[in-house]
N, C-alpha and C positions, 0 to 999 in steps of 0.2 A: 608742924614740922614733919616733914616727908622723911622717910628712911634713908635716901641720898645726902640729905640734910645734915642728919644725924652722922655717918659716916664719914661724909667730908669735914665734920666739926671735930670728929674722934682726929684722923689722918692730920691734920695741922694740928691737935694738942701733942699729935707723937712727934709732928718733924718741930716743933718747936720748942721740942724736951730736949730732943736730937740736937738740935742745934746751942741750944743753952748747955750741954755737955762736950760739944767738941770746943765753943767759947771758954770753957772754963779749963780743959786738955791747953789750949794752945795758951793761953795767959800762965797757966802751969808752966811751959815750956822756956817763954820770955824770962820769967819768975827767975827759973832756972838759972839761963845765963846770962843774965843782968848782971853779976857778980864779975864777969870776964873784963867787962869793958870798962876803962877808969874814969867815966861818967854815968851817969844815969843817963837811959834815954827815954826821950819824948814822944813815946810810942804813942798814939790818941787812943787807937784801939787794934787790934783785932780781928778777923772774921775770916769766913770762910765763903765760897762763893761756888754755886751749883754751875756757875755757867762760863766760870774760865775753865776751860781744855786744853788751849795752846803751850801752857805753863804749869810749872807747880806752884808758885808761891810769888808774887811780886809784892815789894815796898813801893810806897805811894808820897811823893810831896807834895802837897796843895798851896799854891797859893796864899798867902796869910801865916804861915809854918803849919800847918795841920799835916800829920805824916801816924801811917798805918801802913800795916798788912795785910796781905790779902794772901788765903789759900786754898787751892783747889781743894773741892769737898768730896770729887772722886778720888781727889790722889790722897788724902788728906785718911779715906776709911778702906784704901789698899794697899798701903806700903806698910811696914814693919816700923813702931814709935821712933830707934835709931834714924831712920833716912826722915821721918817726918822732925826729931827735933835736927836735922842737921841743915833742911829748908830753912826750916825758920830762923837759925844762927846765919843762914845765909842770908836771909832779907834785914835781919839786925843790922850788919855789918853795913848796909844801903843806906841804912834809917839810923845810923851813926855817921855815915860822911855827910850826907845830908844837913845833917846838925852842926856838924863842922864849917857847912859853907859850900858844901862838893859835890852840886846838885845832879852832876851832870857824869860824875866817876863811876863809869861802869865798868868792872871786871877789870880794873887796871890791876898794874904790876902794886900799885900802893891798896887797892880793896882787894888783891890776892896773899898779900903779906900780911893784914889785918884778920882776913879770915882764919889763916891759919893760924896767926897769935891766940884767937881765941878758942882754938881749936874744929874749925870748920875745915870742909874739903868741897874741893868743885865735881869728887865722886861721892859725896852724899853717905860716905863710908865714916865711921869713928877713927879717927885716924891715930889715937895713943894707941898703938900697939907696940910689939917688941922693938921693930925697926924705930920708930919714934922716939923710942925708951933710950932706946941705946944711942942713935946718932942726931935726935934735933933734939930733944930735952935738955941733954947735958949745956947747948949754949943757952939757953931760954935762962938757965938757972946760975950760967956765969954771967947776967945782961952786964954786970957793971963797966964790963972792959970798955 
């Protein structure tokens, strides 16, 4: 075994610790706000991906119902945890119409009013704050009218 050998054997046991920790970060996340939504979802799995750039995070439906996430692994170990779990509520929200039958509902006025039920934004910001508090909460918590 050559010392390149050795080297390149070390750099894949790191990126693939590396990567079995941002796996377990993002299933953390799902974990998370799986509670929001009044089903379970059929997440398959996970992951992160070195070579999408164009985006932060896409949901995936396959053929057969196989449905996952997918997130940039740039944006994924540059943003602040807030903006990175507020991507993933946002590909949840995809990978719940989906489930529904909704294959094809992007960013409509019905997967922009689901986001925000569960507390998502299309700014990637927390959005319970004061303003929240005071003027959208209060109907959230009269729904029964």
């Amino acid at each position: 075994m050559s010392l390149d050998d050795l080297f390149a054997d070390q750099e894949s046991e790191a990126k693939r610790k590396y990567k079995d920790e941002d796996k377990e970060k993002l299933e953390s996340i799902v974990e998370e706000y799986q509670r929001r939504f009044p089903e379970e979802l059929d997440i398959d799995f996970i992951e992160t991906s070195a070579r999408m750039k164009s985006m932060h995070g896409k949901a995936y439906y396959e053929p057969g119902g196989k449905m996952y996430i997918r997130i940039s692994e740039d944006f994924m170990h540059s943003v602040p945890i807030n903006r990175l779990k507020m991507v993933v509520l946002h590909e949840m929200v995809h990978i719940y119409l989906y489930q529904k039958g909704y294959k094809d509902e992007n960013h409509s006025k019905y997967f922009r009013w689901i986001l925000g039920r569960v507390g998502g934004s299309f700014t990637y910001e927390n959005i319970p704050n004061k303003k929240w508090n005071d003027c959208i909460k209060p109907f959230i918590q009269n729904d029964g009218l």
